[in-house]
N, C-alpha and C positions, 0 to 999 in steps of 0.2 A: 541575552538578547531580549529585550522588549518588545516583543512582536506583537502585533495588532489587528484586530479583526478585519477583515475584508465585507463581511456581509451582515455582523451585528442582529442575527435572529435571535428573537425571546425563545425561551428554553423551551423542548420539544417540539422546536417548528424548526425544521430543516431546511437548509438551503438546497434549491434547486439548479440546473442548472441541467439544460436543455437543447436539441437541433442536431442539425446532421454531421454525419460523419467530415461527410466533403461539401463543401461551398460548388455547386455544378453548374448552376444557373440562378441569374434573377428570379426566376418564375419557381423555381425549386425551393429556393431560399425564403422568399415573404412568403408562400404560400406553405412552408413552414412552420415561419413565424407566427403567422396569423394564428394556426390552430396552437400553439401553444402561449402567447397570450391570452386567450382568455382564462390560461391557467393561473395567471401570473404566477410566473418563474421569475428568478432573479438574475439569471443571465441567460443568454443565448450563444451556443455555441457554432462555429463553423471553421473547419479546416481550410486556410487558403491554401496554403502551401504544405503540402503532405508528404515528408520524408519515408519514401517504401522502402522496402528489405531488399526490392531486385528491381536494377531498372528496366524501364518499359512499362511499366506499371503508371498507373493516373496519380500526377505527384500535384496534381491541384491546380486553380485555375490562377493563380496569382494577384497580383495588386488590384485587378478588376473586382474581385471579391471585395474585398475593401468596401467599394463604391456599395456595394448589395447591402454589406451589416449596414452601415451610413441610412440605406434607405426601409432597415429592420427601425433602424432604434428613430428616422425621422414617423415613421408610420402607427408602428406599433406601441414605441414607446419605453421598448424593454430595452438593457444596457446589453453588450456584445463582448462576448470575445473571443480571441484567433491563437494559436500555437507562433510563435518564435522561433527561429532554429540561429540567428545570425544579427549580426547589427542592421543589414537592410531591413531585413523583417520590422525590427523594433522603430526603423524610422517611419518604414511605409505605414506600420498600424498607429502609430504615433500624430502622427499627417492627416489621419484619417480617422482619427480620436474616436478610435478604439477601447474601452472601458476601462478593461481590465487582459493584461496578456497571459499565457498558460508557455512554461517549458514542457514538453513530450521527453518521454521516456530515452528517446534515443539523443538528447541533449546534456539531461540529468547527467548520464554516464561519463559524458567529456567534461570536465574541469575545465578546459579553453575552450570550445563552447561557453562554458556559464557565464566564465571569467568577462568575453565579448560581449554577453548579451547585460551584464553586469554593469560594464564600463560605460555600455550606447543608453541605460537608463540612469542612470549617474543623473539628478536634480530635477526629475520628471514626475518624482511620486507618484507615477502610475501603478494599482494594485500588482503582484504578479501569483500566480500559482503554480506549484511546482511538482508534478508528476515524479513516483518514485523515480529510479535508474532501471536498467532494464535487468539488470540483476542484481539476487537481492543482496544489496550493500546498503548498510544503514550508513554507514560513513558517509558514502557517497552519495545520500539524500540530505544529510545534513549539510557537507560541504556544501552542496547546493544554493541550501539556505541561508551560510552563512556569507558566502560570496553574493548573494543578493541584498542581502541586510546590511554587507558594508559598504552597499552600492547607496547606501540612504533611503531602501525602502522599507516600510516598519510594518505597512498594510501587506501581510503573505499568507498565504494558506496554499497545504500540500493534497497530493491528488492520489489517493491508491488505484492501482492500474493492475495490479499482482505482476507478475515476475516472470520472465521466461525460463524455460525448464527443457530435459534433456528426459522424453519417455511419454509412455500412453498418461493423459490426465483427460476428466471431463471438463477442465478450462482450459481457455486460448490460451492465459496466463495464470501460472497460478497463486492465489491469494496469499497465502504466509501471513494470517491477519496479526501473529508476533509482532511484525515487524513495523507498522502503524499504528500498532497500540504502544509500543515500545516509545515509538518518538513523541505521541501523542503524551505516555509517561513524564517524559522527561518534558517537554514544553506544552503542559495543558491547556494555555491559551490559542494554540494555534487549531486554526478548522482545519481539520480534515474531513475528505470528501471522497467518497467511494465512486468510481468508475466501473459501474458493474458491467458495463457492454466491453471493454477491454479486459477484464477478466472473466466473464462467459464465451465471447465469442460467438454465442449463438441467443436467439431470446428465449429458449425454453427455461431456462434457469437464470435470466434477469429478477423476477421477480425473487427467487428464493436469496441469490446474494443481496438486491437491495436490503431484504428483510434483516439480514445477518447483519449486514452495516449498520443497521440502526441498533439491534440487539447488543452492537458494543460500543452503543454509544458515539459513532461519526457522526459528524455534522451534517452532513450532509450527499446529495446524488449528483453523479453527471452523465448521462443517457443520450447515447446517440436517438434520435427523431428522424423521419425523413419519411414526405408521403405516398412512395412509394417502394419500400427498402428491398423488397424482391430487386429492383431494376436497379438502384443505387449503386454508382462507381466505382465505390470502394467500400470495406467491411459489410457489404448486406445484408449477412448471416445476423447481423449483432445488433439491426437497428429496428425500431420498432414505428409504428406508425404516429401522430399526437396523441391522436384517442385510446391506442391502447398504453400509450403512457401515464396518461392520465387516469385509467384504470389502477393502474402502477401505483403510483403514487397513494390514490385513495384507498389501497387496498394494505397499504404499511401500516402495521402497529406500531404505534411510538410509545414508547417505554419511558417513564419516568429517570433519573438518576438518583431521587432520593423519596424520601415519605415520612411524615409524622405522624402516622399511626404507631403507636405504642408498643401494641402487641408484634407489628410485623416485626420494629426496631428489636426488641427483646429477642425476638424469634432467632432473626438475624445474627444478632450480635454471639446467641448461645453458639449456632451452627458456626460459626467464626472461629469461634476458641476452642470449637474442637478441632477444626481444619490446623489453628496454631499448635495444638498439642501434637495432632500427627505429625505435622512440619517439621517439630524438633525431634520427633521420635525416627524421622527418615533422616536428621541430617547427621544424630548421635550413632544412627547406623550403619551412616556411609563410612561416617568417620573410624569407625570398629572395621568395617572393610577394606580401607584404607592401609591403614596397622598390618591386618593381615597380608595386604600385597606389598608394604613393605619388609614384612618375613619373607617372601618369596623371593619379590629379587632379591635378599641376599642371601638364599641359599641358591637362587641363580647363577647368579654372583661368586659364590664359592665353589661351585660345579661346573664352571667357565658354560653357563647353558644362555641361549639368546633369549631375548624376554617376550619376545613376540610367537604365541605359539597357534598357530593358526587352526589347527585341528580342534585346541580347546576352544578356542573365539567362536568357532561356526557351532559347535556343540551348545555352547551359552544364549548365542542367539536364536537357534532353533528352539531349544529347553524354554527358555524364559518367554520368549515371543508367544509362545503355544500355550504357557499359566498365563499371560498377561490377557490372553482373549478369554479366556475363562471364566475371568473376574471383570469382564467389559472394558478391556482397555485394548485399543486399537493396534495392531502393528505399528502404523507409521510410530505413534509417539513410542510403544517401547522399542523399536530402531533406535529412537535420536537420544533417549532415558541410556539405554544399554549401552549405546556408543558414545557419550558421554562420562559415564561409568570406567569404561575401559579406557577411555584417552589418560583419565586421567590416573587411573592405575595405572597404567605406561609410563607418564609423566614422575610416578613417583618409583617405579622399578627403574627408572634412567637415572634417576639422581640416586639411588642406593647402589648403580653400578658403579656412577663415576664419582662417588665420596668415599674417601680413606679413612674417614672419622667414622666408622660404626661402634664404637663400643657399647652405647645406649641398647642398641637392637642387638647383640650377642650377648648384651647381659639379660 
């Protein structure tokens, strides 16, 4: 895919992207806008139509909003844009020349959703931005992408939102930044854009996710605003005032991607090659490990014993979990290191049970 920029900023100048949760009123909306033009931002956001988790709930004010962004961008000047869930959606904000459009998380996740909103922009070349899924499936962020790209739009940029989750976290949703780096990996041209009020939830830790977005290099912010977010319809918790965004903002350190200084290069490059030398010395490790669980299932295997033993599994992960913090490595990651480890010793004590060819491993 040849994808395309959307918003074309010189290198460490972020794209912004700015306003309220929900579109409420005229008078909510400019008076919005206003405080955050002088920042110049590069779009303005507003929710017309707001797909909630449970109805009864404020699902947005409808095509009247429309009329409001219209009189953001004849006033102020700044471009607009609104969430899609449906082909109405994309006519009405189309009608109503609408900037740039945003898929939301709860769109991402349907394929016929995208596939609709795909078909009603078909020859429009209107920008679009594409919010993860609501769970984390990279597949299903890219389908996304790609069913919009063969709608014949080339200008796309995706939107980190983090993820929904099952347990106590201090985010609404949580970040998995794996997984935007991962695609950012694979198609480097494309912007990505951190949504840190969808994944805080609250503003006490806006400022520290933005931070971390930029520390890995996204492109850019999208910040609920609203001038008065205590009173605000929807998401309250999570939205902050213009001026303390603009705090926000000023307060980001932007990190280079590269430098020609000498010494650091040099510095750099030595600490590199030693990271490659442990790399191989962990993967000629595992690979020794490997071997080893394949002697086991097949003396599994010859002792008719099941390969799954759970008493040893919990003993592995208590043992190893309690050295890994020792030497500064977090639970979470040896969880997902250990249980990685073990899947795929599994994987290969399954293939030593059900192969009749062992002679290599009895010799």
């Amino acid at each position: 895919m040849n994808i395309k920029a959307i918003f074309n900023k010189t290198q460490g100048e972020p794209i912004i992207i700015a306003g309220p949760c929900s579109a409420e009123s005229e008078e909510q909306v400019l008076k919005t806008a206003r405080g955050l033009a002088k920042q110049k931002i590069d779009l303005f956001r507003a929710g017309i139509w707001k797909p909630r988790t449970r109805p009864g709930s404020f699902e947005g004010v409808g095509r009247i909003g429309l009329k409001w962004l219209q009189k953001v961008k004849e006033e102020t000047g700044l471009k607009v844009t609104t969430e899609v869930a449906n082909r109405e959606h994309v006519f009405e904000a189309l009608k109503h020349d609408i900037d740039v459009l945003w898929l939301g998380a709860r769109t991402t996740v349907n394929p016929f959703s995208v596939q609709e909103i795909a078909d009603a922009i078909e020859g429009s070349n209107i920008p679009i931005m594409i919010k993860n899924p609501i769970n984390p499936d990279l597949k299903l962020w890219l389908g996304a992408i790609e069913r919009i790209y063969k709608s014949g739009i080339e200008n796309i940029a995706v939107i980190h939102r983090g993820f929904s989750h099952h347990g106590d976290s201090r985010f609404r949703n949580v970040p998995r930044w794996q997984i935007p780096i991962e695609l950012k990996r694979q198609f480097p041209q494309l912007e990505v854009i951190c949504d840190n009020s969808h994944i805080c939830g609250r503003r006490d830790i806006l400022q520290e996710v933005a931070q971390k977005a930029m520390d890995l290099d996204f492109n850019g912010l999208m910040t609920e605003t609203h001038p008065d977010p205590d009173n605000a319809w929807s998401d309250s918790a999570q939205q902050i005032t213009p001026e303390t965004f603009h705090e926000l903002v000023n307060n980001l350190v932007l990190r280079s991607t590269s430098s020609n200084n000498k010494s650091f290069i040099e510095t750099l490059e030595h600490l590199r090659s030693e990271i490659d030398e442990i790399d191989t010395e962990l993967i000629n490790t595992l690979g020794r490990r490997m071997k080893i669980a394949d002697k086991i299932g097949l003396y599994k295997k010859e002792n008719n014993i099941a390969i799954l033993q759970t008493t040893r599994w919990n003993e592995i992960l208590d043992n190893q979990i309690a050295k890994g913090k020792n030497v500064g490595l977090s639970e979470n990651f040896m969880s997902i290191i250990l249980r990685a480890i073990h899947q795929e010793s599994i994987n290969h004590q399954a293939e030593i049970m059900n192969n009749a060819e062992l002679e290599d491993l009895k010799g």
